[in-house]
C-alpha positions as CSV (number, residue, x, y, z in Angstrom):
1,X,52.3,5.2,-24.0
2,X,53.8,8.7,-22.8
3,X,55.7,9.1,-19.5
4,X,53.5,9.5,-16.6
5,X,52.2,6.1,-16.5
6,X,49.1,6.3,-19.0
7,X,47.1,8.2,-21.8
8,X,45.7,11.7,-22.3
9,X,42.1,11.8,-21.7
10,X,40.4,13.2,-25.0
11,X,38.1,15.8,-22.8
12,X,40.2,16.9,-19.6
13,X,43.9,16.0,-21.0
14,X,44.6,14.4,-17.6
15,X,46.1,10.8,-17.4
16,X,43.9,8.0,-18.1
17,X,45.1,4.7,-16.0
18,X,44.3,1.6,-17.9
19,X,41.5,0.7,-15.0
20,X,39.8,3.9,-16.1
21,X,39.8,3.9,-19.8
22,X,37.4,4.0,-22.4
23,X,38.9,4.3,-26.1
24,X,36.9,5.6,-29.2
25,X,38.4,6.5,-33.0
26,X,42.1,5.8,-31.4
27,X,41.5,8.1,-28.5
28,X,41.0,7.7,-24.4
29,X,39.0,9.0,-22.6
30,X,38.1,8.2,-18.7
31,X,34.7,6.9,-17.7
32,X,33.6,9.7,-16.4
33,X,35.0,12.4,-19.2
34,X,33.2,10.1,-21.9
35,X,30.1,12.4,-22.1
36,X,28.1,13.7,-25.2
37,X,29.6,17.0,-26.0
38,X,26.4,18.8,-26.4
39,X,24.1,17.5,-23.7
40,X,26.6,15.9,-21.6
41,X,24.9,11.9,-21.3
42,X,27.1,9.1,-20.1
43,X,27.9,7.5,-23.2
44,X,29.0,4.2,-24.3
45,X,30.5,1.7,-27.4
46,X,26.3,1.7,-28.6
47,X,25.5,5.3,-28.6
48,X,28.3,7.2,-29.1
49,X,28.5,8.8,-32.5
50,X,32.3,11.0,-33.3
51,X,33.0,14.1,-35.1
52,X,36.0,15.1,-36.4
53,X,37.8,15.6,-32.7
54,X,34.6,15.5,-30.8
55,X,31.7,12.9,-29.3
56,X,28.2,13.0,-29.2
57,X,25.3,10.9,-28.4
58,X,23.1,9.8,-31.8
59,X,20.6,12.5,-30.7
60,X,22.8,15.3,-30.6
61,X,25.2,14.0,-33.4
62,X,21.5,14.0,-35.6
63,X,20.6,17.2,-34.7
64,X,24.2,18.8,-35.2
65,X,24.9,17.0,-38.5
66,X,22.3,15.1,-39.6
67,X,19.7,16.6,-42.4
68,X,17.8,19.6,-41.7
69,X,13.7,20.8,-42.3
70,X,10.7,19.4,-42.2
71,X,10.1,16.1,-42.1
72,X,13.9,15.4,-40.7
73,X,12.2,14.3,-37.3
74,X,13.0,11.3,-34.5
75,X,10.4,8.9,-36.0
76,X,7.4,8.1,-38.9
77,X,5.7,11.6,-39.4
78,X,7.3,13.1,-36.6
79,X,7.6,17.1,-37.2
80,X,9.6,19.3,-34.9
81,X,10.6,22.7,-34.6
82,X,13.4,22.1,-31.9
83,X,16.4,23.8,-33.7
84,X,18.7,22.9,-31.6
85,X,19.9,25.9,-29.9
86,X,19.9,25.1,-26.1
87,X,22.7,23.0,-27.7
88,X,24.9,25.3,-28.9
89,X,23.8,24.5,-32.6
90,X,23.4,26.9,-34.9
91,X,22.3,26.5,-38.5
92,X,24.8,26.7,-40.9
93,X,25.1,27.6,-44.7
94,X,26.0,24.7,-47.1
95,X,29.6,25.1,-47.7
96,X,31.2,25.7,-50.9
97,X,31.2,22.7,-53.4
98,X,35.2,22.4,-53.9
99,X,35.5,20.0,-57.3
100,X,38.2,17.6,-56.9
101,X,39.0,17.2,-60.5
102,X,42.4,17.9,-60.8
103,X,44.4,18.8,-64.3
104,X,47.5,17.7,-62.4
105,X,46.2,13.5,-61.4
106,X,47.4,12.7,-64.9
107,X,51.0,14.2,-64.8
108,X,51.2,12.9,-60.8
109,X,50.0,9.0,-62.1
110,X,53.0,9.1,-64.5
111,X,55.9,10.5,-62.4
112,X,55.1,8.0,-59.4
113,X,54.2,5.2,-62.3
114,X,50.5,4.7,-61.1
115,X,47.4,4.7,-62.4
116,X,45.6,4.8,-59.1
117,X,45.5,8.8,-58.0
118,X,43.2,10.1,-55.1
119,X,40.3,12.6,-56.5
120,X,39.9,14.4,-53.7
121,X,43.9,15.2,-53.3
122,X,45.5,14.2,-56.0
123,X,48.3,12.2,-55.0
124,X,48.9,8.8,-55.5
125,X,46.9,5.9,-53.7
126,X,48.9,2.7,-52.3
127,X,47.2,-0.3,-52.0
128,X,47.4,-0.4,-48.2
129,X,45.6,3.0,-47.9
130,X,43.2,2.4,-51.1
131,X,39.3,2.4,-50.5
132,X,37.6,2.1,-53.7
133,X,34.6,4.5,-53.9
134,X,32.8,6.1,-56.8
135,X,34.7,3.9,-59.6
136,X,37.9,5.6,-58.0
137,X,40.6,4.3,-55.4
138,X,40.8,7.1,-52.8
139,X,42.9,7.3,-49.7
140,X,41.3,6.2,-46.3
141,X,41.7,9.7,-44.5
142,X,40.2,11.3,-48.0
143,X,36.9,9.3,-48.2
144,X,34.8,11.7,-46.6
145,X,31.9,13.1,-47.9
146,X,32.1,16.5,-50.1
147,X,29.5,17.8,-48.0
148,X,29.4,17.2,-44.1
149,X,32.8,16.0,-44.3
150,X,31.8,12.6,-42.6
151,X,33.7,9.3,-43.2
152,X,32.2,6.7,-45.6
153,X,32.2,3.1,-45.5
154,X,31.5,1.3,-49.1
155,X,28.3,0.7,-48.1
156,X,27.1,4.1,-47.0
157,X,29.1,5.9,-50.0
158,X,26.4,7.6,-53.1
159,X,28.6,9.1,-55.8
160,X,27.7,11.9,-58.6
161,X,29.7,13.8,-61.1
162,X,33.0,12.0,-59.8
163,X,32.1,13.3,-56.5
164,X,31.0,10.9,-52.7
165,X,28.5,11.6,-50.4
166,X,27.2,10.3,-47.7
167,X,23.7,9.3,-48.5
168,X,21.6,11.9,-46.3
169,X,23.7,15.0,-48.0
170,X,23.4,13.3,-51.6
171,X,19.3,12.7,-50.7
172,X,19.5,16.1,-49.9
173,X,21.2,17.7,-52.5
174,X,20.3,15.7,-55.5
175,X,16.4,13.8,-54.2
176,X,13.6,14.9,-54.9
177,X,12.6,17.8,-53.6
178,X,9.3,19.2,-51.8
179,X,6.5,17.8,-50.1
180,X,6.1,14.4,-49.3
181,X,10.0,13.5,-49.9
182,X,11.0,13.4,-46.6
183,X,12.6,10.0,-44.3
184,X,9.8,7.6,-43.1
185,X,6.1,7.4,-43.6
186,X,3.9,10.2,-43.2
187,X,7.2,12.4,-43.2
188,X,6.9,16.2,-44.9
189,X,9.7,17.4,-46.1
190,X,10.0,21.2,-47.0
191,X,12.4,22.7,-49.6
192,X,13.2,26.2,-50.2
């Protein structure tokens, strides 16, 4: 705990008193700073979803992040043309696929005298950081998905060409594509 009696609040970087706190991914915040950062709801342990350094409720973490187009609605065969602006959300391109194979993970595995070497980074993986993924052993911090950049869990992790995704960018990237492959019933999905 820093001097000053307390934590940093995540939002307003005041101090947060024990009797005020509310902590999410190893941060505090107070009660009343622990909003969604796009439409400013009270949030709480149930419907607060995190990004990177920032928190949102699982509307406006969808919207932001989750998959784009038609058919990519709130329910079964729910369209919607909402784009998200009044958000602050703007559409963005698909970033650059960066391979992780590196021609170096073989040379690294035999100067540190391991066979376990992280895809993404290349460096060796310790057993107390190692999440196997993908039929590879990755680093915690570096099981993320290629895409979005979102944390996997073993569960949630869908792997091609050496490579893990979350499951909404690989349906999205690698599915099938065009009308009538969208998520629920009745769903359109439209690809371009």
């Amino acid at each position: 705990m820093p001097l000053g009696g307390g934590n940093k609040c995540g939002c307003c970087r005041k101090t947060v008193y024990f009797a005020e706190e509310v902590q999410c991914e190893g941060k505090f915040f107070h009660k009343c700073c622990f909003l969604c950062m796009a439409c400013k709801k009270n949030l709480d342990s149930t419907t607060v979803t995190c990004h990177v350094d920032e928190i949102y409720c699982k509307s406006c973490y969808g919207k932001k992040y989750g998959p784009k187009g038609y058919g990519f609605g709130g329910g079964a065969g729910t369209l919607s043309m909402d784009t998200g602006a009044h958000l602050g959300i703007r559409p963005e391109e698909p970033a650059a696929h960066c391979p992780t194979n590196n021609p170096n993970a073989s040379k690294l595995a035999t100067k540190f005298g391991s066979s376990d070497v992280c895809p993404r980074c290349a460096k060796a993986v310790y057993s107390a950081e190692k999440v196997l993924g993908g039929g590879n052993s990755w680093h915690k911090s570096c099981f993320r998905c290629a895409k979005c950049g979102k944390g996997l869990e073993s569960t949630t992790v869908a792997d091609k060409d050496g490579e893990i995704y979350c499951k909404a960018c690989y349906a999205k990237s690698f599915g099938p594509k065009g009308f009538g492959f969208g998520q629920g019933a009745g769903a359109l999905a439209h690809a371009q």
